[in-house]
N, C-alpha and C positions, 0 to 999 in steps of 0.2 A: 852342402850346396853353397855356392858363391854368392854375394849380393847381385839378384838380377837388375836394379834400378832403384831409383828414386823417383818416386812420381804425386800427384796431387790425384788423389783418390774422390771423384765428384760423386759422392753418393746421392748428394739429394736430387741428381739427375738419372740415378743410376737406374739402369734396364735388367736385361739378362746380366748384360755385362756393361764393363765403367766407357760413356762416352764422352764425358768431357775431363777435364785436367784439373780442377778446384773446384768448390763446391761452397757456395753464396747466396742466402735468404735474405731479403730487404727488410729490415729495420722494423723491428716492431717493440710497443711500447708495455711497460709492465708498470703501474702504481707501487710505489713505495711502501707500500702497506701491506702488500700483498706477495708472502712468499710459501712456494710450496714448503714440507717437513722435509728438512735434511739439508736447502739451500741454502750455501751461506752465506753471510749476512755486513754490509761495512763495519760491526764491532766484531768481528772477527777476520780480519785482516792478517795474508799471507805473506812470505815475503815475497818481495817481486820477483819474478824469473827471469832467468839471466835473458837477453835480449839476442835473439836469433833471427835472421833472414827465414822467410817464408819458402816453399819448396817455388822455385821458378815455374810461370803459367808454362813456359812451354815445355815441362818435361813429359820426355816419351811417354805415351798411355801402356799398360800390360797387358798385352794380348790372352782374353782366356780362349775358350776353344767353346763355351757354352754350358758345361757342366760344373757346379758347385764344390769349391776345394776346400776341405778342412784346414783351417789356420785356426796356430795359437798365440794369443796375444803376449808375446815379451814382454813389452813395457809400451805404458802410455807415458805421456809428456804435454802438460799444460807449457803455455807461452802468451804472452799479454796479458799477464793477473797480476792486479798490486790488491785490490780489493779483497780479492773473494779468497775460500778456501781451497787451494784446488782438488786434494782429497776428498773432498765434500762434491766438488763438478766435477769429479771421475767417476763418483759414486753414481750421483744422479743421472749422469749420461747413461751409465750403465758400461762403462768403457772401464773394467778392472783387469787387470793383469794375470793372466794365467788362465783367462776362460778362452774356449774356444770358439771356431764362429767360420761359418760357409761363408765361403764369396764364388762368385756374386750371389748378394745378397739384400736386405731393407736394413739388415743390420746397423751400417753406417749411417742412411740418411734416417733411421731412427734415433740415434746417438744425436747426429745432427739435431732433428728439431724436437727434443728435450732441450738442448742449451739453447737452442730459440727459444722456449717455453719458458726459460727463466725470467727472460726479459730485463736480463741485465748488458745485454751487449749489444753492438750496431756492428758486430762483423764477427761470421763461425767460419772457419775452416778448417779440413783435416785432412791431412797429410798421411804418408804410410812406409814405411822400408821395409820391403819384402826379404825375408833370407830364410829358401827353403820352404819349412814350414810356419816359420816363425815371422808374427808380422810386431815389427814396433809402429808404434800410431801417434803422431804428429798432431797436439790440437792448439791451433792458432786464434786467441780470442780479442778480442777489440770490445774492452768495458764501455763504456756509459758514462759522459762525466757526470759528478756527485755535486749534488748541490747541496754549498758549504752554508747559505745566507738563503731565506726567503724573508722579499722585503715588501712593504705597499707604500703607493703613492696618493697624493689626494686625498687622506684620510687622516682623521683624530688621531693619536696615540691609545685613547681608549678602546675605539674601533678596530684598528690593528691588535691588539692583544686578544680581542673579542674572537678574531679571524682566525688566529696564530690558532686558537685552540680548537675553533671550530672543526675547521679544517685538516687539524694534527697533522701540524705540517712538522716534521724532524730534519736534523741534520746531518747530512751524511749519506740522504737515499739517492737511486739512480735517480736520472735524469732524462724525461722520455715526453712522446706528444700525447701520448695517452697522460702522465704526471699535470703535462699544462692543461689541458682540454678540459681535462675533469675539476681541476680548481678551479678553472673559470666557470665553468658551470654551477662548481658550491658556490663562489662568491655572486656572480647574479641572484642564485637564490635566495641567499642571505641578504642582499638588500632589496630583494622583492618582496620579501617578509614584511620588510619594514615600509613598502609602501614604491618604493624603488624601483619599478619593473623598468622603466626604460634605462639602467644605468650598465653603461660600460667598462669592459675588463680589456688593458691594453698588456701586455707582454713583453719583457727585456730584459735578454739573458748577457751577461756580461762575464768574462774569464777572471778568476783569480791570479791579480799580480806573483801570487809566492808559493801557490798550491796546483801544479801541473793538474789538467784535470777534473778539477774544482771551478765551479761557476754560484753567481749567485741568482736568484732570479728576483725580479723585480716587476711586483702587478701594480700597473698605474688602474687607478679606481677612478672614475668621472660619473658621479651617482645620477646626473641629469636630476630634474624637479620630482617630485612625488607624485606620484599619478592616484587618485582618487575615483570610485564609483561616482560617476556622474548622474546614471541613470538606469534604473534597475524594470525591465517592461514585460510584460506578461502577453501571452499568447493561448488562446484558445480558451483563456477562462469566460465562463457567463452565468454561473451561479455566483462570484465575489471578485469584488473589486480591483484591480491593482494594489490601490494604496492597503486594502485590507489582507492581500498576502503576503505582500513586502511585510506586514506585521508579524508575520510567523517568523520570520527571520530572525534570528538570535544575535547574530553575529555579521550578517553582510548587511551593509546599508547604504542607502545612495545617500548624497550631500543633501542638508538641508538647512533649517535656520537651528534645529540641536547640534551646535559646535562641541558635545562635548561627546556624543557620537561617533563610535569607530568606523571612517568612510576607508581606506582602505583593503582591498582583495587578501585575501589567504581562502590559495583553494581547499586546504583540507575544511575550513571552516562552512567553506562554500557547500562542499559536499554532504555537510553535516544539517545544515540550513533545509537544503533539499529535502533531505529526510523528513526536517520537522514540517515542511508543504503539504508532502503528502501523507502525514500523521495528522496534520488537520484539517485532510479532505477525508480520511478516513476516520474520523471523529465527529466528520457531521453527515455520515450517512454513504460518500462515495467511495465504498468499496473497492473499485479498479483504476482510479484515478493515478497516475502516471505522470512521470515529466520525461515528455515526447523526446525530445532536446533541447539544448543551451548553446549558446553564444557567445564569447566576451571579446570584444573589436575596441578599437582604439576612438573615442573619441575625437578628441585631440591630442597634444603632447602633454598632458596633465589630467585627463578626464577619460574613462572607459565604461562604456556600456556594460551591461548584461540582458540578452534578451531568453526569456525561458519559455518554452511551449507547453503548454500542458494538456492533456487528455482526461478530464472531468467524469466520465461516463454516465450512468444509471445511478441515482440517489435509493438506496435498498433501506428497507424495514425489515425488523425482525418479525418471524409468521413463527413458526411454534421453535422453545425450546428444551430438550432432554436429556438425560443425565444417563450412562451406561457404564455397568463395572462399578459403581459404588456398593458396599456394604457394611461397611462400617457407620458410615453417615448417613440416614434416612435422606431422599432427593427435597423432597420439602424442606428440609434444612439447609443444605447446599444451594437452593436454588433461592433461600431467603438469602442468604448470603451475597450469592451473584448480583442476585436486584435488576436482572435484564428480564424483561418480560414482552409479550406477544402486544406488536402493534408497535414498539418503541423506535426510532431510528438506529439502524446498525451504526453503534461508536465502537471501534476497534479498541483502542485507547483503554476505554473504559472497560469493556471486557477483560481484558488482559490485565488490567490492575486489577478487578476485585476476584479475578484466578490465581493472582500472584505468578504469572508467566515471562519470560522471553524479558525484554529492557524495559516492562514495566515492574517488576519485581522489586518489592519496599521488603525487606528482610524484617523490619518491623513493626507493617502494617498488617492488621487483618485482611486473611482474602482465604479462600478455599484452599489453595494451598497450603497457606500458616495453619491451617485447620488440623492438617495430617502431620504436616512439619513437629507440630506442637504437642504429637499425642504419638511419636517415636516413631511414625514412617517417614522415614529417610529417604528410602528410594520412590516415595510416591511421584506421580507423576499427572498432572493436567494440560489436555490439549482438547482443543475444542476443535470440530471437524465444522465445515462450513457445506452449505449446499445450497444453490441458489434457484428457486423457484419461481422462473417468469421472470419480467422484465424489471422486478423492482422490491423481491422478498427473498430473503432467505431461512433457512432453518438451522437452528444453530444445536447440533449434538457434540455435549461436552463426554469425551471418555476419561474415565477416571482407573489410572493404572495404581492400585495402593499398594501394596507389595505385603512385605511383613514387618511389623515391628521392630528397629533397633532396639537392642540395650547398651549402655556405655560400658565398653571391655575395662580400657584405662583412659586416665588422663593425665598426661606428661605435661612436663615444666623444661623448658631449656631458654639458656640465656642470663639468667638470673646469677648474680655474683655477690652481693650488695645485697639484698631482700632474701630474707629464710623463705626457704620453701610453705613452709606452714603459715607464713603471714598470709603469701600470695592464695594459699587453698581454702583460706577461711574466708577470700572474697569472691570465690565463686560459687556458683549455684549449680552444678552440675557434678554429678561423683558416679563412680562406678558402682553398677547395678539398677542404675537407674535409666527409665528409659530415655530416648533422646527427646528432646525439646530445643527446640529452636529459636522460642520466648528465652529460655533461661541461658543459653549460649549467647547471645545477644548483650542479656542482662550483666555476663560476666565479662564480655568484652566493655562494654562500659563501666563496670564497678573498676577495672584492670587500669583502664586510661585514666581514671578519675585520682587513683592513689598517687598518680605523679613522677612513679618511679621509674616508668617506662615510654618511649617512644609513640604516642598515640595511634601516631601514622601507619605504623606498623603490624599494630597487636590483630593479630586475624588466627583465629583454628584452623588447625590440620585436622580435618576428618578424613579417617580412611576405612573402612569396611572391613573387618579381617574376616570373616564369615557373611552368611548370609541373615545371621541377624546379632552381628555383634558389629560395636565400632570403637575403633581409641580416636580421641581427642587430644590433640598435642600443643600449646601453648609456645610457640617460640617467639620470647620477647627480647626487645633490644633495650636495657639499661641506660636513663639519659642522668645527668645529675638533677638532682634535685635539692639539694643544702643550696642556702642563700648568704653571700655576705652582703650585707647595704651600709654605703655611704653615700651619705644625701644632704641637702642643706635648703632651709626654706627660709622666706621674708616674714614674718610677723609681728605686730603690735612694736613697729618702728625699729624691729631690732634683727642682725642674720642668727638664725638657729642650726647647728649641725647636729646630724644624727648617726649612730654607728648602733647596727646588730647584726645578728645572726640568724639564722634559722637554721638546724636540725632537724631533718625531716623524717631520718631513719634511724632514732634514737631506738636504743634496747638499755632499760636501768636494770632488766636482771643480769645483763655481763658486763654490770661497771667493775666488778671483784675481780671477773676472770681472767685470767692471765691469758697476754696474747690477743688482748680485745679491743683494746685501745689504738686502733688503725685507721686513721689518729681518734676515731671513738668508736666505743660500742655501738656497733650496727646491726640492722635489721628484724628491728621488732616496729617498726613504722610509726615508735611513736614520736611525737614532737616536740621540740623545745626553743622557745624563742626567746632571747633579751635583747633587749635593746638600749639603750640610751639617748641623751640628746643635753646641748646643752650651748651656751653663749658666753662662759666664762663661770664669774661670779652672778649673773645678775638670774642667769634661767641655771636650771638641771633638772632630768626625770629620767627617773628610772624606771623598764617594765620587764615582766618578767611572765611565763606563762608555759604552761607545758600539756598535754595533749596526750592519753592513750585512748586508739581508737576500739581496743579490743578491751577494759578491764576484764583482768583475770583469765582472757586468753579465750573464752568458751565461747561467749555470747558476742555480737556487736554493739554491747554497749559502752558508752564514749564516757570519761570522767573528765572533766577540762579543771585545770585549778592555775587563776590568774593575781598578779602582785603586781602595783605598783606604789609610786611616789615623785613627786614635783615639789619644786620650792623656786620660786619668784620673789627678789627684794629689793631695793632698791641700793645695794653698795654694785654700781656699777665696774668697780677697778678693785682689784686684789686687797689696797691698802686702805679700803674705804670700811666700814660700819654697817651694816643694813639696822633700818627705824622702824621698817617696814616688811611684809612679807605677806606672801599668801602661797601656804601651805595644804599639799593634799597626800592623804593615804588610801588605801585601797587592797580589798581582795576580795575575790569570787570564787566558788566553787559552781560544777556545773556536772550535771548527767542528763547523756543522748541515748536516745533508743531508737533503732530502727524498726519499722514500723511492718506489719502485713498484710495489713487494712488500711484503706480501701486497694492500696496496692503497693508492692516493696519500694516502692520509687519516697514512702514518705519517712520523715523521722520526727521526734518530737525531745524538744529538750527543755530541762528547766536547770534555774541559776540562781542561788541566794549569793547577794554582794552587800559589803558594808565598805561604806566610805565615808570618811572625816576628814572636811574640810576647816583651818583654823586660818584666819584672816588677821592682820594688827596694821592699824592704821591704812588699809585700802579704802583711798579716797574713789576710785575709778568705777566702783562696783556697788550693789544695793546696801549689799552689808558690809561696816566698815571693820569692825572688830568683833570679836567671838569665834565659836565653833559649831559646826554644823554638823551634824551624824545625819546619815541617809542608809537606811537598812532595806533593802528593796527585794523583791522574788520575780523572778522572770522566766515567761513559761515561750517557746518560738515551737512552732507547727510548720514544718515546710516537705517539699516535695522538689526533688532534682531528678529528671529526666533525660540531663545535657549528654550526649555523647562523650565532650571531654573537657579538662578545663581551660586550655589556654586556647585554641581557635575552635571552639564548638561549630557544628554546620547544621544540628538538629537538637530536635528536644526544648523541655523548659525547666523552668526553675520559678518557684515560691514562694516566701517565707511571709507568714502572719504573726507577730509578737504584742506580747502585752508584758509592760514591766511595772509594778503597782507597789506603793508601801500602803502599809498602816494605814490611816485614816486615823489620826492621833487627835484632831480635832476637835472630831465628834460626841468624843468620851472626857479629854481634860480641863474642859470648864473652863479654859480659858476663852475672854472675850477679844479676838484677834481685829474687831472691827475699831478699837480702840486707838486712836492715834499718838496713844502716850505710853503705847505698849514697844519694847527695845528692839530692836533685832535683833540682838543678840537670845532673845526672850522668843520672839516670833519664827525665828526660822533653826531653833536648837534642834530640830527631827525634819528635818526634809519630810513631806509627802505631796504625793503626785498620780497620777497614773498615768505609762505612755503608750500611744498605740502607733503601731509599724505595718505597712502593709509594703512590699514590693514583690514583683513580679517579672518576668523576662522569657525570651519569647525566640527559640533559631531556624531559621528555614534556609536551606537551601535552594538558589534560585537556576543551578545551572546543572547537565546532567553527572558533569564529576563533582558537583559539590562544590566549588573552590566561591563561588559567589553567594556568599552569606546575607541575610536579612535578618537583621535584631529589631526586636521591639521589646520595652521598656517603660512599665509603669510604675510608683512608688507613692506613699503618702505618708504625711507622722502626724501625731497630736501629744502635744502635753496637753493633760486636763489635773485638774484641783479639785479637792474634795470641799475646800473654802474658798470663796472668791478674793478673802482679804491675807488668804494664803498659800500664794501663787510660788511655785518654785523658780526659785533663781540659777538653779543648775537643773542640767542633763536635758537642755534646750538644744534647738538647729540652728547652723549659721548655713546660707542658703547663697551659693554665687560663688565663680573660682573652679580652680581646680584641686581643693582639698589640701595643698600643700600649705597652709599657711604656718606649719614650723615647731608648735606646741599648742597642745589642748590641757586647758587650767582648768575650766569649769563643768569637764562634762559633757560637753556638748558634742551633740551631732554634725559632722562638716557634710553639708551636701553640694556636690560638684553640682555648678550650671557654665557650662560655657558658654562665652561671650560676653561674662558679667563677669567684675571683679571680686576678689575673696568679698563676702558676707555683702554684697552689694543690696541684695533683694530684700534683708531684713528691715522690716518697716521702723524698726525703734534701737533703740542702743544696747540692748542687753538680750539681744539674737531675736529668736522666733519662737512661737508657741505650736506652730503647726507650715505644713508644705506640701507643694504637691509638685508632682515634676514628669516629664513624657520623654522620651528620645527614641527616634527612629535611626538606626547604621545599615550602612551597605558596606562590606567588608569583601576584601579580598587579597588572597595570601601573597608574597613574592617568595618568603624564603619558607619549606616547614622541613624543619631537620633538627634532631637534637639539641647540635650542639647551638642552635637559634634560631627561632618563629619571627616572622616579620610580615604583620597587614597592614596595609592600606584603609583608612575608611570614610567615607561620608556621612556627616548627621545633618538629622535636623531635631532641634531641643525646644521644650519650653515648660517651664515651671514659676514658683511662686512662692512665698515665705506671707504667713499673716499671723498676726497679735495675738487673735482669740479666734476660739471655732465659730463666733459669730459673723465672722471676716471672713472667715473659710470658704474656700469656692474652685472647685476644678477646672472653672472655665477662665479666670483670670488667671492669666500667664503670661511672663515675659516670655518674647520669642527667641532664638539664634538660629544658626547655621555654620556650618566650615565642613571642614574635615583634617585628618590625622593620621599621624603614624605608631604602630607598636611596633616593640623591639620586644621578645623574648630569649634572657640569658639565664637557663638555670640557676646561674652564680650567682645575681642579683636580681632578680626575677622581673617582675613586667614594666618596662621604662616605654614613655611615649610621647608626643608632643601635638597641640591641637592648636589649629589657628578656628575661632570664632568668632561670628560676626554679629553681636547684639541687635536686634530691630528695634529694640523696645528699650525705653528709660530706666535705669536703676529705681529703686527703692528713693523716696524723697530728691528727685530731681524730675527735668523737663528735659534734658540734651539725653540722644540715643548714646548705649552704651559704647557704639561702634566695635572696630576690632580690637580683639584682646586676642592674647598666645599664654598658652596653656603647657606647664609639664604635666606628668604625669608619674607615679609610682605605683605598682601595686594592682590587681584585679580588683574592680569595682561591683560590688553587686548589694 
């Protein structure tokens, strides 16, 4: 058959049959981000097609007669593509070569709006040449210019990069009013966020001078002033205040004279506030209490209201409560537990936590539920049914679904690359065959975070059911480092001190031999190895040395510590100089830890025999000028760690009680020490002493994701004397600072106080006998990620340093205040900096100590 015409085929208008000549959909917009599977993409770019005139609007339309003819399609034909793939839009239209296809039909104007759906073009048409049976198909496409640049006006450079990612904005996507609409919409929001709500997004799209096609777009930003809650007003209440439920608010607050108060709006937080409203109308009794509706209006151009309504109802009391479906637990037990009894005010709140249900759920708190949790039902389940009787009582029936006993199938380990398997299973408390507990899963999720060698944030069990009373537990942890290098450098005793070590965290000495182990060392037996140094030339050096298995022998947890060290201080200040003078020390300890099962696994106990010799020659500066000192001491520390984990704890606490005691040499060698013609070299040859150590520490979390921490913070020391006329000259406190002062010669204790200089507090020249010291932090995280932890925090401090325990007194304290920042890098472990603000006078002065700035190294506890 002959070519009967050439015509423009208007499908998307098409009936029975074709009655218009082209065939044109207005403009519609696609996001850049957003591509169906198969549509290609500007990194995949065709070549362009040769450029063709379109079929003429006026060519003759094809007369059908009414009835549907089979055609088959020859060939298709893209035109106006530099972009896309056209293979890929012949696919997706559905328009391929060699199918066949009725006309009249939807056929075309479904072809048609697929390539409308793309959302990459502002113009489809298609075209058709008929021969016979054969139709070739003409498709006409008009791309989208590609925006090569997005840019912002009005704004930081930091704030633009902040946007750029927000937003993920790329180069290269179409360009559409849907692409603008919706950035201006993120961008409003993002600086609503920050308090921004009146600020404006203006728009300018501009051609590229060299890239046909290519435009850049350009959002002018005018952030207008910060708008602030002004005034936050309540409606319908009459059992409590205004000012008394704006206090349930967590997070929204109206302006006040606390500037340091977050005043403005963020509605998810808004929404969150609300909740906690009506969790404290149903905490004291109002049951169906409600917030009717809310309001937020403009005050002025800087100030916006909130008005909220609330619905208070009926204050309800509990009338009888019973327990259904227990058997395992007698109800007398369960319901000592509960602690709600007949007569009480219905508290929601309080219900719900000592059931262990719904968001009030402590994983490891006591409540009815930990009860089943803890003794292998898994699947147990508590829900309390409510029933309200009369205008102002309810009955509260708790049903108890317990199921059957888990037992532990398996327990998997994934992740672990660095750490043997067997280190990591000797710190758990859960094995197969045993039934499930939900104390000991807990326990092992915190022993897991505490070794250090893994991502805190992350460690959580997979529990999964494989029967109806089996379950596997699966361990997937994320590997962060944990080896330390330090270089550091401190002020002391008039002179700068540098220091360089190491830590080893996942040392193994039984594969120093093995071949192939040394990558770059034997790893994953957890034990530890530290040395250190430090040193000022000729005039300071010290050496330390220390190593650490937490497992002897591999069986038991019990811990061997064996510690070295050495200092030498003299006075040849310069290479070519002489020293006349010196004060020299040695050192080393041995030590064994046991973990404990009484009164509960959280304690351990350790003791430590250490000998240390000290030889002096001509130190003018100190009690004793010449001689040697031997101190042989035994040291027993009782403590209990309960922390979650160690570098940003959010729960738990921690303890430790020490006593470290020599000999009593005194007592027994005849000598009269009250003698004033007695040498010191004669008086002080056996060190004896006793010291006692108390500190304590304290984490709560104040917020319900935890991120807002609460520490508290007590501590206390004594050196005591078995003679009064033979007082020890070392393993004293120096009291003020932030603990850097650079080398420790004598022994002594450094207790950080900020807002006081290094050793400020000590009342006398030769440190302290005894201390006492408090700090309250409020802490809150910015960064918590492996590869670096980063808090914020507030304190408030106050401690003391005094002569003799007759001095002694917990209520006499300097005060301070500031706050600070940590930085956690596995590499070098915890760096920080504190600005403090003394209230109170140092030690032997009258002027306040004012502000001081604080480094910091290292976890303090």
């Amino acid at each position: 058959m002959n070519k009967l015409c050439k015509l423009f085929l208007a499908w998307a208008l098409l009936a029975p049959a074709a009655r218009d000549t082209f065939a044109q959909q207005p403009a519609q917009a696609v996001p850049a981000t957003e591509r169906t599977t198969g549509v290609p993409t500007a990194e995949q770019p065709a070549e362009p097609a040769e450029a063709e005139s379109p079929f003429p609007e006026d060519a003759p339309l094809l007369q059908f007669d009414g009835t549907p003819r089979r055609y088959y399609i020859r060939d298709v034909k893209i035109h106006g593509v530099k972009y896309l793939n056209p293979e890929i839009l012949k696919s997706s239209a559905g328009l391929i070569a060699g199918d066949s296809v009725y006309l009249p039909s939807d056929f075309i104007a479904n072809a048609i709006s697929r390539l409308w759906s793309q959302r990459f073009f502002s113009d489809v048409k298609i075209g058709a040449e008929i021969e016979g049976d054969n139709l070739d198909l003409q498709v006409f496409l008009q791309e989208r210019p590609r925006v090569m640049n997005w840019k912002f006006e009005g704004i930081t450079k930091g704030k633009q990069k902040d946007l750029l990612e927000k937003l993920k904005l790329k180069r290269g996507g179409a360009l559409s009013d849907y692409i603008i609409d919706k950035n201006i919409k993120l961008i409003k929001a993002y600086w609503a966020e920050k308090g921004f709500r009146n600020a404006e997004v203006d728009v300018r799209i501009e051609n590229d001078s060299v890239r046909p096609q290519a435009v850049t777009v350009i959002f002018g930003i005018d952030k207008k002033d910060k708008v602030k809650i002004g005034k936050i007003n309540f409606r319908g209440n009459e059992q409590f205040t205004d000012k008394r439920l704006r206090r349930t608010f967590k997070k929204t607050h109206q302006k006040s004279i606390n500037f340091l108060r977050n005043t403005k709006l963020n509605e998810s937080d808004f929404e969150d506030d609300k909740e906690l409203l009506i969790d404290f109308y149903n905490s004291h009794g109002y049951r169906n209490a409600t917030v009717v509706r809310d309001s937020i209006y403009p005050i002025d151009s800087r100030r916006l209201g909130i008005d909220i309504e609330v619905s208070e109802g009926n204050k309800y009391y509990i009338r009888n409560v019973s327990w259904v479906g227990n058997s395992v637990y007698e109800t007398e037990e369960l319901q000592r537990m509960f602690g709600i009894s007949k007569g009480e005010t219905y508290d929601k709140k309080t219900m719900h936590k000592r059931l262990g249900i719904q968001k009030e759920t402590d994983l490891e708190a006591m409540s009815v539920s930990s009860l089943y949790q803890n003794n292998g039902y898994l699947m147990s389940q508590i829900e309390p049914a409510e029933t309200i009787v009369g205008p102002d009582s309810i009955d509260i029936e708790v049903k108890v679904f317990e199921g059957k006993q888990f037992t532990i199938n398996n327990v998997g380990i994934t992740g672990n690359q660095r750490v043997n398997d067997e280190v990591i299973r000797r710190e758990m408390s859960i094995y197969p065959g045993e039934l499930y507990d939900r104390s000991l899963l807990m326990r092992t999720l915190r022993l897991l975070g505490s070794m250090g060698h893994f991502n805190p944030e992350n460690i959580a069990p997979d529990i999964r059911p494989v029967s109806n009373e089996l379950v596997d537990i699966n361990w997937a942890l994320e590997e962060q480092a944990s080896d330390q290098f330090n270089i550091a450098g401190g002020w002391g005793s008039g002179t700068f001190v540098g220091s360089v070590g190491i830590t080893l965290n996942n040392l193994s000495i039984r594969n120093f031999f093995k071949k192939g182990a040394w990558r770059p060392y034997p790893m994953g037996q957890n034990q530890r190895l530290s040395i250190s140094g430090q040193t000022n030339g000729t005039y300071y050096k010290a050496l330390s040395l220390s190593f650490t298995d937490p497992w002897l022998g591999g069986r038991k947890p019990n811990s061997f510590t064996l510690q070295a060290h050495f200092s030498d201080q003299n006075d040849a200040y310069y290479v070519w100089q002489k020293s006349t003078r010196h004060f020299r020390t040695y050192g080393a300890a041995a030590g064994l830890g046991k973990r404990l099962t009484w009164p509960d696994p959280y304690f351990t106990l350790y003791a430590e025999a250490s000998y240390e010799r000290y030889s002096l020659k001509n130190w003018y500066s100190f009690i004793m000028e010449n001689g040697s000192s031997n101190l042989l001491s035994f040291k027993v520390v009782l403590a209990r760690n309960s922390v979650d984990q160690p570098i940003y704890p959010r729960r738990g606490s921690e303890f430790s009680a020490s006593v470290q005691a020599t000999l009593p040499y005194s007592l027994w060698d005849g000598k009269n020490y009250s003698s004033p013609t007695m040498s010191d070299q004669e008086r002080y040859r056996w060190i004896e002493f006793h010291k006692w150590q108390f500190k304590a520490q304290w984490f709560q979390a104040l917020t319900r994701n935890s991120n807002l921490v609460l520490m508290l913070r007590a501590e206390m020391g004594y050196l005591g004397s078995y003679n009064k006329h033979k007082v020890s000259p070392f393993e004293r406190f120096e009291v003020g600072g932030d603990g850097m002062t650079g080398y420790n010669m004598y022994g002594i204790d450094i207790i950080a106080m900020r807002g006081y200089e290094d050793g400020a507090l000590d009342p006398g020249n030769y440190y302290s006998c005894g201390y006492n010291k408090y700090t309250a932090e409020l802490r809150y995280p910015v960064i918590l990620k492996p590869s670096s932890q980063i808090y914020v925090l507030g304190f408030l401090e106050g401690g003391n340093a005094f002569d003799s325990w007759r001095d002694f007194s917990p209520f006499k304290i300097k005060r301070s205040a500031g706050f600070g920042v940590r930085l956690y890098l596995p590499v070098v472990g915890m760096l920080g900096i504190d600005w403090g603000y003394g209230f109170d006078p140092p030690a032997n002065s009258t002027k306040k100590s004012g502000s001081q700035f604080h480094f910091v190294m290292g976890q303090q506890f």
